[in-house]
C-alpha positions in Angstrom: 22.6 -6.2 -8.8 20.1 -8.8 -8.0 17.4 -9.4 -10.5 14.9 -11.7 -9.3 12.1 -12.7 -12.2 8.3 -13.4 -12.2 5.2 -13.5 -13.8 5.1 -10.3 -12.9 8.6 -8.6 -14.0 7.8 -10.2 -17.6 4.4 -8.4 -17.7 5.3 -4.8 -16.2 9.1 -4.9 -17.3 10.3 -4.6 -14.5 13.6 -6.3 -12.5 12.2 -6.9 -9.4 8.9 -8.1 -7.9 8.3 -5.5 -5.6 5.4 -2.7 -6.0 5.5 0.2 -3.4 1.7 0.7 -1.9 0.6 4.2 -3.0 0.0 5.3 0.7 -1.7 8.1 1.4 0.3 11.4 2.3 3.5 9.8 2.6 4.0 7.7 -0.7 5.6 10.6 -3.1 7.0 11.3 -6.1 10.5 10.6 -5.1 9.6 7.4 -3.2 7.9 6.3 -6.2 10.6 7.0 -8.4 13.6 5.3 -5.5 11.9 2.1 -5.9 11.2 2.0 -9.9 14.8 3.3 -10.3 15.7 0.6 -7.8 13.7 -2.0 -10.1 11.0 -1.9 -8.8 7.8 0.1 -9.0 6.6 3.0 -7.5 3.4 4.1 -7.4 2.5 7.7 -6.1 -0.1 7.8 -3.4 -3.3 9.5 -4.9 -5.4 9.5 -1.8 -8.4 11.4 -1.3 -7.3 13.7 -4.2 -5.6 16.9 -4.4 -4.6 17.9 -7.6 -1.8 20.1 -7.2 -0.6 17.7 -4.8 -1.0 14.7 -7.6 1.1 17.4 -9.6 4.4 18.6 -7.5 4.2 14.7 -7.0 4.5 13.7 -10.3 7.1 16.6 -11.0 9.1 15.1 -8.1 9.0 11.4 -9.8 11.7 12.9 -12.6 10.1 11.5 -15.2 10.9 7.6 -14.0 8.5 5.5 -14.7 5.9 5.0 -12.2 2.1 4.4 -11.2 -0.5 5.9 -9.1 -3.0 4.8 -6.4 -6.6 6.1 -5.2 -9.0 5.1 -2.7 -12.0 4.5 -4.9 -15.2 5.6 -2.7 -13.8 8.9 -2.7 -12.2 9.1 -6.5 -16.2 8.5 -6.9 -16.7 12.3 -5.6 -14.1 13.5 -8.1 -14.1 11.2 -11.4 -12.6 14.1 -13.2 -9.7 13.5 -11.0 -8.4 10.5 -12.8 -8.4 11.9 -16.3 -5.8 14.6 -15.0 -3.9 12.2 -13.6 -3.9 9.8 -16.8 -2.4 12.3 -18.8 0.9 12.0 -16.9 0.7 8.6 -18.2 1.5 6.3 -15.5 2.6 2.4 -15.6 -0.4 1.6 -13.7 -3.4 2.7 -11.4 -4.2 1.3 -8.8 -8.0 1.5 -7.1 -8.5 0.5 -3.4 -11.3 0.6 -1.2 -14.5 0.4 -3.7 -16.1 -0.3 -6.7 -13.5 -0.5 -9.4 -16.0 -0.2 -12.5 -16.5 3.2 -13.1 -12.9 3.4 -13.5 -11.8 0.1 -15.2 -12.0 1.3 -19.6 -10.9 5.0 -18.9 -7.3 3.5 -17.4 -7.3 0.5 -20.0 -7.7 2.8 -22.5 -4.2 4.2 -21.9 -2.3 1.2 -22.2 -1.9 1.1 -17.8 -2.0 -1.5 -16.2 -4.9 -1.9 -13.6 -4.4 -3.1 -10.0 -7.0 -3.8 -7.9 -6.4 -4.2 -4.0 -8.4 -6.8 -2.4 -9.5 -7.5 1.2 -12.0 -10.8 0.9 -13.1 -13.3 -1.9 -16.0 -11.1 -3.1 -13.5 -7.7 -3.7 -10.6 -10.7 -5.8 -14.6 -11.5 -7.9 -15.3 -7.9 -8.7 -11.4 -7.2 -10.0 -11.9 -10.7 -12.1 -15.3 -9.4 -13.1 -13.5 -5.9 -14.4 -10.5 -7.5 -16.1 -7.9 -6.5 -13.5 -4.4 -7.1 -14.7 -3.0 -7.2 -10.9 -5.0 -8.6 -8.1 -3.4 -7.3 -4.4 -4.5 -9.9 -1.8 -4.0 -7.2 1.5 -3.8 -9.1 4.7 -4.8 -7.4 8.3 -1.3 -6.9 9.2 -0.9 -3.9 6.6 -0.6 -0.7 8.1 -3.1 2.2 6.8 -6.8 0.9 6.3 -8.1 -2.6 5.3 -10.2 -5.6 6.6 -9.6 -8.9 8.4 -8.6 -11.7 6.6 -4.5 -12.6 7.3 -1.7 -12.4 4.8 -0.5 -15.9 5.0 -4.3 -17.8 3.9 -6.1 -15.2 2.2 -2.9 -15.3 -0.6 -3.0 -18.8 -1.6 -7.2 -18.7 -1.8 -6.6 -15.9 -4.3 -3.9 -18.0 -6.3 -6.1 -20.4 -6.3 -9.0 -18.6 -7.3 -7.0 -16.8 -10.3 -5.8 -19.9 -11.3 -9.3 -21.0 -11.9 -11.1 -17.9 -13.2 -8.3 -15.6 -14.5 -5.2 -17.2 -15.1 -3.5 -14.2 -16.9 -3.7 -12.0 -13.6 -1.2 -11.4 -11.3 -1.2 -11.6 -8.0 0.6 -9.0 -5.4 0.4 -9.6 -2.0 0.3 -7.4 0.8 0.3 -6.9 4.5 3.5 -7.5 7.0 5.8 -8.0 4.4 9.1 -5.8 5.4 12.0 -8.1 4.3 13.3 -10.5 2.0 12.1 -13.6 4.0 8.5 -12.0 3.4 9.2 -11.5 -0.2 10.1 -14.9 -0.6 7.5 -16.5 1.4 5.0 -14.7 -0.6 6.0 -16.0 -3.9 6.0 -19.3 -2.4 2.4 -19.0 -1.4 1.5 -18.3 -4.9 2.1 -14.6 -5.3 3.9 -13.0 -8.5 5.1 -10.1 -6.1 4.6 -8.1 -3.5 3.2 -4.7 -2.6 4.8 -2.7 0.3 3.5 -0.5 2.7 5.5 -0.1 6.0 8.9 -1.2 5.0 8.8 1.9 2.4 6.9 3.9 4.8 10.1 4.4 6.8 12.6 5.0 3.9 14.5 8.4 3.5 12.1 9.2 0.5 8.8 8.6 2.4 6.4 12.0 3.1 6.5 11.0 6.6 7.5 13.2 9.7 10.8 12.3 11.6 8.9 11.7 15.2 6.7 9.6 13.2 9.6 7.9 11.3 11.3 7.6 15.2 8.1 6.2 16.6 8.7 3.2 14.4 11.7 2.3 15.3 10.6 1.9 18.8 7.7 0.2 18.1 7.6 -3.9 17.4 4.9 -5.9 16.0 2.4 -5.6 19.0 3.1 -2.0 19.0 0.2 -1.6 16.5 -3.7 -2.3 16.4 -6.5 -1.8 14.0 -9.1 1.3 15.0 -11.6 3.4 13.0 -10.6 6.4 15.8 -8.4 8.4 12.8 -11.4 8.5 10.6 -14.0 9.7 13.1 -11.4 12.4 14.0 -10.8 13.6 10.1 -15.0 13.0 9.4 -13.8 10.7 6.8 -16.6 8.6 5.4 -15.3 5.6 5.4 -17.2 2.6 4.4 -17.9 -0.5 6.7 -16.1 -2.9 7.2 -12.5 -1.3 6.9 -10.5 0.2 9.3 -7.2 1.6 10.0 -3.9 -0.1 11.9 -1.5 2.5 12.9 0.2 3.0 15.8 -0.7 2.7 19.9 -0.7 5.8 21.4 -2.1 8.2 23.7 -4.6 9.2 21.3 -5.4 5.4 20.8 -5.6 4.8 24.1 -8.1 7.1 24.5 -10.7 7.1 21.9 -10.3 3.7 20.9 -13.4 1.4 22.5 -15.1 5.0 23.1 -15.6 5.8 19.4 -19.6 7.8 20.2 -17.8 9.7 22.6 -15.3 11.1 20.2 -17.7 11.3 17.6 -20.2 13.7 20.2 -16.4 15.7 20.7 -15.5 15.9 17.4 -15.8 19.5 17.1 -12.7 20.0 19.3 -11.1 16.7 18.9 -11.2 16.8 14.9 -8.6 20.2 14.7 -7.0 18.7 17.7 -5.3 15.4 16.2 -4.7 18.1 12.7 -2.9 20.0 14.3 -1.2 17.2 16.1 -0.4 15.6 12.6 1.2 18.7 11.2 3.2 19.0 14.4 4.2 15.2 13.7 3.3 14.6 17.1 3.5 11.4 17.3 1.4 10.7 20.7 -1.6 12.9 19.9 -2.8 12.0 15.9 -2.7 8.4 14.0 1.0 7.0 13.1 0.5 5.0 9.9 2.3 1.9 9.7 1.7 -1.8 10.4 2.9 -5.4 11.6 5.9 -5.1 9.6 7.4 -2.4 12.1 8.9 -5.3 14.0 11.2 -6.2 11.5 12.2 -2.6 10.8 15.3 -1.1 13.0 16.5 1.7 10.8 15.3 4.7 8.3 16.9 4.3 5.2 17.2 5.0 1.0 14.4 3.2 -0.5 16.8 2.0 -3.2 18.8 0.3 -0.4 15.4 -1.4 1.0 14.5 -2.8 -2.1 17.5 -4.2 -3.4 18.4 -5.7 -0.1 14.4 -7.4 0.6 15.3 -8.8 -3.1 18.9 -10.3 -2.4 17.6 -11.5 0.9 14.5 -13.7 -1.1 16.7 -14.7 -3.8 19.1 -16.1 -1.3 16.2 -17.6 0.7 14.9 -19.1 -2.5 18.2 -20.1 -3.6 18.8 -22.0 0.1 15.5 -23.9 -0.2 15.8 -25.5 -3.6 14.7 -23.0 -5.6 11.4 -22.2 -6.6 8.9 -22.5 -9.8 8.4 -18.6 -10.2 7.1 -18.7 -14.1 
């Protein structure tokens, strides 16, 4: 059993430095509780909020040990939503994709830990402003939403940065890491651990329909692209500047670069790609995953993903001279 310590398995208890993302939809309760039974941490994807879903989830997690994630702009709508979820007391929230402020003392005040995701310099300021215990520097690569700035330089300007202004943060980072080799190149750039997406995204565990988990394994690294045609399609408000990457596709192909025309068709096009999702057509509606899909050639236990990405590092680590991790 490989245990592989950090910063960040000191500060969360934990035996391994790897942090599932809290995707949306397909990052349950019993993917959340694979990887913190793994040694890990799971964290359950809170999404745009659905509180009976947040609850069969939590149910599902078994009473492990795990954390939770929301997408902040629209936790805004429904504040309410993350005292109900506090009293499940998880490890740690997570807040993505706004404003963490409103938030920051209501999840302190229960002793979790608070992880803010980060896509430039000025979101790493605001979660050193609001006292975050874990920073997430989220490259472009990642799959779901985020910005533009690349794994491999936006992690070592946040290290730096923390360094300076907050030296007691951690530092997660995220976007097309789906092995051990990532994993280890992270922590060499600076990172305490790493948060993953894709990789975990096609695990046994994973909410995730089997076309869309096939669809993966036939896609590489190109097979992706980063679009704001999903959100247009669901009439999801999503703020400027981020978009999604998921998956080429014939729906892709044909709304992407023509975003006012889908918008004018929206009335038929929106129940379209639903009904396309819950058919898990995988042609016809957004396929969630990113860069990492080119490393990724079979479906498997998350347990088994975790624990092999943490051997792999610790070998890699091991080969290279070792590495200052403290």
């Amino acid at each position: 059993m490989t245990r592989l310590a950090t910063r960040l398995t000191r500060a969360l208890d934990l035996r391994l430095p790897i942090v599932s993302a809290p995707m949306a939809f397909a990052g349950g309760g019993a993917l959340a509780a694979a990887v913190s039974r793994a040694g890990g941490l799971g964290l359950i994807g809170g999404g745009y909020g659905d509180p009976s879903w947040l609850e069969q989830q939590f149910a599902a997690a078994s009473g492990e040990r795990v954390g939770v994630g929301f997408i902040t702009w629209s936790l805004r709508k429904s504040p309410s939503m993350l005292t109900d979820v506090l009293k499940y007391r998880p490890a740690a929230v997570m807040l993505s994709f706004g404003d963490p402020r409103p938030f920051a003392e209501e999840i302190r005040g229960t002793g979790a830990a608070l992880i803010c995701q980060c896509q430039d310099m000025a979101h790493v300021m605001d979660a050193v402003e609001v006292g975050a215990d874990v920073v997430v520097a989220q490259g472009a690569e990642a799959g779901g939403h985020g910005a533009l700035r690349g794994t491999l330089s936006f992690v070592p300007e946040v290290a730096d940065y923390l360094a300076a202004h907050a030296p007691d943060a951690l530092l997660l980072a995220a976007g097309g890491i789906g092995d051990g080799r990532g994993l280890a190149a992270a922590l060499m750039l600076g990172a305490d651990g790493v948060l993953v997406g894709t990789r975990l995204w096609a695990s046994t565990e994973a909410l995730v329909k089997e076309r869309h988990h096939r669809a993966i394994l036939e896609t590489d690294g190109d097979g992706t692209l980063r679009t704001s045609t999903p959100d247009i399609a669901r009439q999801l408000p999503w703020p400027r500047g981020f978009t999604a990457r998921v998956r080429r596709n014939a729906f892709t192909e044909r709304w992407h670069g023509r975003e006012a025309q889908l918008e004018a068709a929206v009335a038929v096009e929106g129940p379209r790609y639903r009904q396309a999702f819950e058919a898990g057509d995988p042609d016809h509606t957004a396929v969630w995953f990113g860069e990492a899909a080119g490393v990724i050639h079979a479906i498997e236990p998350a347990g088994s993903i975790v624990e092999r990405m943490a051997a792999q590092a610790s070998a890699r680590l091991r080969s290279h001279g070792g590495a200052d991790l403290a």
